[in-house]
Backbone as XML, in Angstrom:
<?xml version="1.0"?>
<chain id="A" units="angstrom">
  <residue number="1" name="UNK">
    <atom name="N" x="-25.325" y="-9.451" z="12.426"/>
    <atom name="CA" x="-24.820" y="-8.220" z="13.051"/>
    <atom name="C" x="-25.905" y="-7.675" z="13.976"/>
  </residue>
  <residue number="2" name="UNK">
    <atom name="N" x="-25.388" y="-7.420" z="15.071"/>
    <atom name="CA" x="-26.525" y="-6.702" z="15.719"/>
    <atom name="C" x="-26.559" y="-5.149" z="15.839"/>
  </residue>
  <residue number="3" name="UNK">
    <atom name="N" x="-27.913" y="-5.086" z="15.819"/>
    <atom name="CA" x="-28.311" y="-3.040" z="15.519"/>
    <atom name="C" x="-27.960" y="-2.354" z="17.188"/>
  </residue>
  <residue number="4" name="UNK">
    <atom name="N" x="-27.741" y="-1.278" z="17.210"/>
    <atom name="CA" x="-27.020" y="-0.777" z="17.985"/>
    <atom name="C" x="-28.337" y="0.721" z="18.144"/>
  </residue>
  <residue number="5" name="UNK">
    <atom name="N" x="-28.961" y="0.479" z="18.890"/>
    <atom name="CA" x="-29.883" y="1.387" z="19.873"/>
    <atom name="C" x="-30.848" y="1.299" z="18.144"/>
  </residue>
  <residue number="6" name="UNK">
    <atom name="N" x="-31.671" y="0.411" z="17.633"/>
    <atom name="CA" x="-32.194" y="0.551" z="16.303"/>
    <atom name="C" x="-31.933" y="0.735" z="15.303"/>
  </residue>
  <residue number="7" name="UNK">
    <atom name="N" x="-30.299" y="1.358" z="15.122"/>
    <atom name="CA" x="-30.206" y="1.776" z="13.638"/>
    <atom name="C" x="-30.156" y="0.873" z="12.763"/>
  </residue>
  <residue number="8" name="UNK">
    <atom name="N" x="-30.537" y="1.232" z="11.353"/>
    <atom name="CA" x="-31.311" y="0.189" z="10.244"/>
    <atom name="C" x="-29.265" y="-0.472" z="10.056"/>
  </residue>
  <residue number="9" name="UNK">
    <atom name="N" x="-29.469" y="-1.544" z="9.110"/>
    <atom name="CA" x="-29.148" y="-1.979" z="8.047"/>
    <atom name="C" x="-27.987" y="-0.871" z="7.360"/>
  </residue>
  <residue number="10" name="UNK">
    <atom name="N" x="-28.973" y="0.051" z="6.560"/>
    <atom name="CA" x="-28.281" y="0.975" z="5.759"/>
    <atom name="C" x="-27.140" y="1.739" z="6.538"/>
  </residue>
  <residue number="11" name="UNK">
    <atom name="N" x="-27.646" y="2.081" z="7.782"/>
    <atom name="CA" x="-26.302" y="2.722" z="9.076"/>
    <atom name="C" x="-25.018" y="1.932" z="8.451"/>
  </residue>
  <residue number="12" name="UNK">
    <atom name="N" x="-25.179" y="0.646" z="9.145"/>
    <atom name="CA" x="-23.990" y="0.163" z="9.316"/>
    <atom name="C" x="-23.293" y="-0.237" z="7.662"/>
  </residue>
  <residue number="13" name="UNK">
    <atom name="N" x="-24.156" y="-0.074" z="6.642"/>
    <atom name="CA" x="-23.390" y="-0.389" z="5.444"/>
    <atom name="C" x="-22.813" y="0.895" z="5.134"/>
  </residue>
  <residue number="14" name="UNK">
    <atom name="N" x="-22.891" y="1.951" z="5.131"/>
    <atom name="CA" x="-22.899" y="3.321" z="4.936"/>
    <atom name="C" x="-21.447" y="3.493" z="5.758"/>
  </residue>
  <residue number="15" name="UNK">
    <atom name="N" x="-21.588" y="3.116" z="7.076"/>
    <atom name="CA" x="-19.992" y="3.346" z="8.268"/>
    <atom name="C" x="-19.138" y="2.252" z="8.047"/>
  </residue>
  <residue number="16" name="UNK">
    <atom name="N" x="-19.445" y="1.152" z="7.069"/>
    <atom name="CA" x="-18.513" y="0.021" z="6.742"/>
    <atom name="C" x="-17.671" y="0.761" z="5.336"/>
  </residue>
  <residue number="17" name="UNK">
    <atom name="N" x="-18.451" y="1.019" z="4.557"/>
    <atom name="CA" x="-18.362" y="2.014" z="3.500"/>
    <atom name="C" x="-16.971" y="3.070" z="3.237"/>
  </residue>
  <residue number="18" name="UNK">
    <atom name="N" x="-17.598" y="4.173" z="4.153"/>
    <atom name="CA" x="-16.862" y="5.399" z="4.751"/>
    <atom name="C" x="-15.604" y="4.752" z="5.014"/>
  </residue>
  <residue number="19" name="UNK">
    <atom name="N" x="-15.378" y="3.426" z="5.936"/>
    <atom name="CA" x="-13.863" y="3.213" z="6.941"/>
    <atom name="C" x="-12.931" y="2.502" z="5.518"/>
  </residue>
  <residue number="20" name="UNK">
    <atom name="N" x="-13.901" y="1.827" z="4.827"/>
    <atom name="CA" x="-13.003" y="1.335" z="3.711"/>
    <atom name="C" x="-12.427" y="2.393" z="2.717"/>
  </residue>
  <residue number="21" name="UNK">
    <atom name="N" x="-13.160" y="3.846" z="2.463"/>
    <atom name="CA" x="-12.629" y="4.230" z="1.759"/>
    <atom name="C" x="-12.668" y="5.686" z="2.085"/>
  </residue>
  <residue number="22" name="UNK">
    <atom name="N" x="-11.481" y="6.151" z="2.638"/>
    <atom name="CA" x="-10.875" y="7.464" z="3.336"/>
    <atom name="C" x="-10.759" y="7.934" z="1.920"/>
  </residue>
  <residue number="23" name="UNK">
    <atom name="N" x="-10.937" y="9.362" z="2.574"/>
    <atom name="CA" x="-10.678" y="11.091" z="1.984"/>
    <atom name="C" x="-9.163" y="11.224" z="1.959"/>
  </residue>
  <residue number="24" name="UNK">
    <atom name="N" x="-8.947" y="11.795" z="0.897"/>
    <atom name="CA" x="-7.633" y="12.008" z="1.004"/>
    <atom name="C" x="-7.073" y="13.046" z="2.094"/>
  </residue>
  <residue number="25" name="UNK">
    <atom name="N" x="-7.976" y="13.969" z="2.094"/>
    <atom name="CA" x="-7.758" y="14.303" z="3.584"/>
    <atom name="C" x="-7.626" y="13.805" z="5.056"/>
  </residue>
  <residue number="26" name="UNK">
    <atom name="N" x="-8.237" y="12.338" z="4.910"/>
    <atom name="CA" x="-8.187" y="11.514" z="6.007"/>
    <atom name="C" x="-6.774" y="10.485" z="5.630"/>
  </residue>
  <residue number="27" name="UNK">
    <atom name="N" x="-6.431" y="10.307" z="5.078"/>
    <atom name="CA" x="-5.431" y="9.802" z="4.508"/>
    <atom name="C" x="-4.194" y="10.562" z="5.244"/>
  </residue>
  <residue number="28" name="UNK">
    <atom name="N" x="-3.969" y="11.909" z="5.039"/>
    <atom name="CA" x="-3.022" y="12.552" z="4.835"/>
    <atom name="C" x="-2.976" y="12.657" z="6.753"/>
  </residue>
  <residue number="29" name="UNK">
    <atom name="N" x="-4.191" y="13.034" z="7.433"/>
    <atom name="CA" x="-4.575" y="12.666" z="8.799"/>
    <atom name="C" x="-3.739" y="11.664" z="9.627"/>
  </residue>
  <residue number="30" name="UNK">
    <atom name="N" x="-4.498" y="10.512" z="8.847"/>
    <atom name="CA" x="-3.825" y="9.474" z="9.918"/>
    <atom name="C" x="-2.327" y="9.183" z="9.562"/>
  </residue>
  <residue number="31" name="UNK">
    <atom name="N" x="-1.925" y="9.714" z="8.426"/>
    <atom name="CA" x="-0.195" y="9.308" z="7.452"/>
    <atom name="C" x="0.912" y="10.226" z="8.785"/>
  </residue>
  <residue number="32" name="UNK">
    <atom name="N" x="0.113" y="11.463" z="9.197"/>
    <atom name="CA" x="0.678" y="12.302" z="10.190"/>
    <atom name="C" x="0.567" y="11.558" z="11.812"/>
  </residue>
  <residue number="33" name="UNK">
    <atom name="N" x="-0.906" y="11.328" z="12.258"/>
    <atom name="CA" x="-0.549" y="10.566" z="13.276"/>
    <atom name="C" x="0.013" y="9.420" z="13.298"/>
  </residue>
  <residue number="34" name="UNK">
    <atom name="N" x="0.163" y="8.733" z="12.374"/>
    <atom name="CA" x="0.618" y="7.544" z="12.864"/>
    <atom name="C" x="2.528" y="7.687" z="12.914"/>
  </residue>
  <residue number="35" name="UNK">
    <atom name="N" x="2.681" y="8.909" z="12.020"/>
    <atom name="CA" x="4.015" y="9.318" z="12.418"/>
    <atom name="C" x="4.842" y="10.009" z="13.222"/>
  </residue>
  <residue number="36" name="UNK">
    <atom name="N" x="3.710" y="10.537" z="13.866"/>
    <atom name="CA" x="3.936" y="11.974" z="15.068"/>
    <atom name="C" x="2.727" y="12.193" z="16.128"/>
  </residue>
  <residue number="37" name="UNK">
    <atom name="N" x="2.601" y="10.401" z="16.723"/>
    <atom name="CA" x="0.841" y="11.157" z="17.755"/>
    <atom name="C" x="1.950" y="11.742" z="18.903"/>
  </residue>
  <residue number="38" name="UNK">
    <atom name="N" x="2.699" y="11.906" z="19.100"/>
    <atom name="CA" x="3.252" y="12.298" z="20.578"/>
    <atom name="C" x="3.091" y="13.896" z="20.231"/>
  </residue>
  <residue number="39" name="UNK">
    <atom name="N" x="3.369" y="14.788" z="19.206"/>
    <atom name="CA" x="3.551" y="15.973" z="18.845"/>
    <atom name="C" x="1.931" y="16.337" z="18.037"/>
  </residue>
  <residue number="40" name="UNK">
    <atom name="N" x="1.347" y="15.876" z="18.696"/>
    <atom name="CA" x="-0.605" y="16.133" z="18.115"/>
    <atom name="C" x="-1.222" y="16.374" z="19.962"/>
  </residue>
  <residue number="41" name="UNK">
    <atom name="N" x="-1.562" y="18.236" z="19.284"/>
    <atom name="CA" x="-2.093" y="18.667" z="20.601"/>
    <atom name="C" x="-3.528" y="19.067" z="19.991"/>
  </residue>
  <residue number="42" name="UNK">
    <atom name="N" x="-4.323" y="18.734" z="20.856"/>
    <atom name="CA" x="-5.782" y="18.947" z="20.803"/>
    <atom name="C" x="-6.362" y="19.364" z="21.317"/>
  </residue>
  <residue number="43" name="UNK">
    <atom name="N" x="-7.132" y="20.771" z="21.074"/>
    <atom name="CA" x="-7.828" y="21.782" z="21.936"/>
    <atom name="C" x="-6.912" y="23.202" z="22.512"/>
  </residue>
  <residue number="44" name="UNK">
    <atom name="N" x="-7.124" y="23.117" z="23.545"/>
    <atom name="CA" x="-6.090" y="24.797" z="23.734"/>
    <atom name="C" x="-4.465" y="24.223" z="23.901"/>
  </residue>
</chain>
Protein backbone atom coordinates (compact mmCIF):
# COMPACT_ATOMS: atom_id res chain seq x y z
CA UNK A 1 0.00 0.00 0.00
CA UNK A 2 1.32 3.20 -0.56
CA UNK A 3 1.40 6.18 2.22
CA UNK A 4 -0.31 9.13 1.09
CA UNK A 5 1.67 12.57 1.90
CA UNK A 6 3.54 10.21 5.01
CA UNK A 7 0.84 8.97 6.94
CA UNK A 8 1.96 5.89 9.07
CA UNK A 9 0.56 2.40 8.75
CA UNK A 10 -1.78 2.93 11.75
CA UNK A 11 -3.76 5.88 9.44
CA UNK A 12 -4.76 3.62 7.02
CA UNK A 13 -5.67 0.61 9.42
CA UNK A 14 -7.71 2.91 11.61
CA UNK A 15 -9.82 4.39 8.02
CA UNK A 16 -10.02 0.63 6.83
CA UNK A 17 -11.47 0.01 10.30
CA UNK A 18 -14.01 2.96 10.61
CA UNK A 19 -15.48 2.06 6.66
CA UNK A 20 -15.98 -1.58 7.77
CA UNK A 21 -17.80 -0.77 10.66
CA UNK A 22 -20.46 2.22 10.55
CA UNK A 23 -22.33 3.99 13.44
CA UNK A 24 -25.60 3.36 13.54
CA UNK A 25 -26.03 6.72 12.87
CA UNK A 26 -24.12 6.30 9.70
CA UNK A 27 -26.13 3.46 8.88
CA UNK A 28 -29.37 5.15 9.21
CA UNK A 29 -27.41 8.11 6.85
CA UNK A 30 -26.61 6.30 4.01
CA UNK A 31 -30.18 3.78 4.43
CA UNK A 32 -31.77 7.53 3.64
CA UNK A 33 -29.48 8.49 0.84
CA UNK A 34 -29.36 5.74 -0.91
CA UNK A 35 -33.21 5.99 -0.89
CA UNK A 36 -33.81 9.66 -1.44
CA UNK A 37 -30.28 11.47 -2.75
CA UNK A 38 -32.48 13.56 -5.18
CA UNK A 39 -34.52 15.10 -2.00
CA UNK A 40 -30.96 15.69 0.19
CA UNK A 41 -30.28 19.48 0.23
CA UNK A 42 -27.05 20.65 1.61
CA UNK A 43 -26.19 23.93 3.04
CA UNK A 44 -28.71 26.90 2.65
Amino acid sequence: MSMFYGASNLIFENAKALRNNPTHAELIMWGYLKTSPLEVKVGN
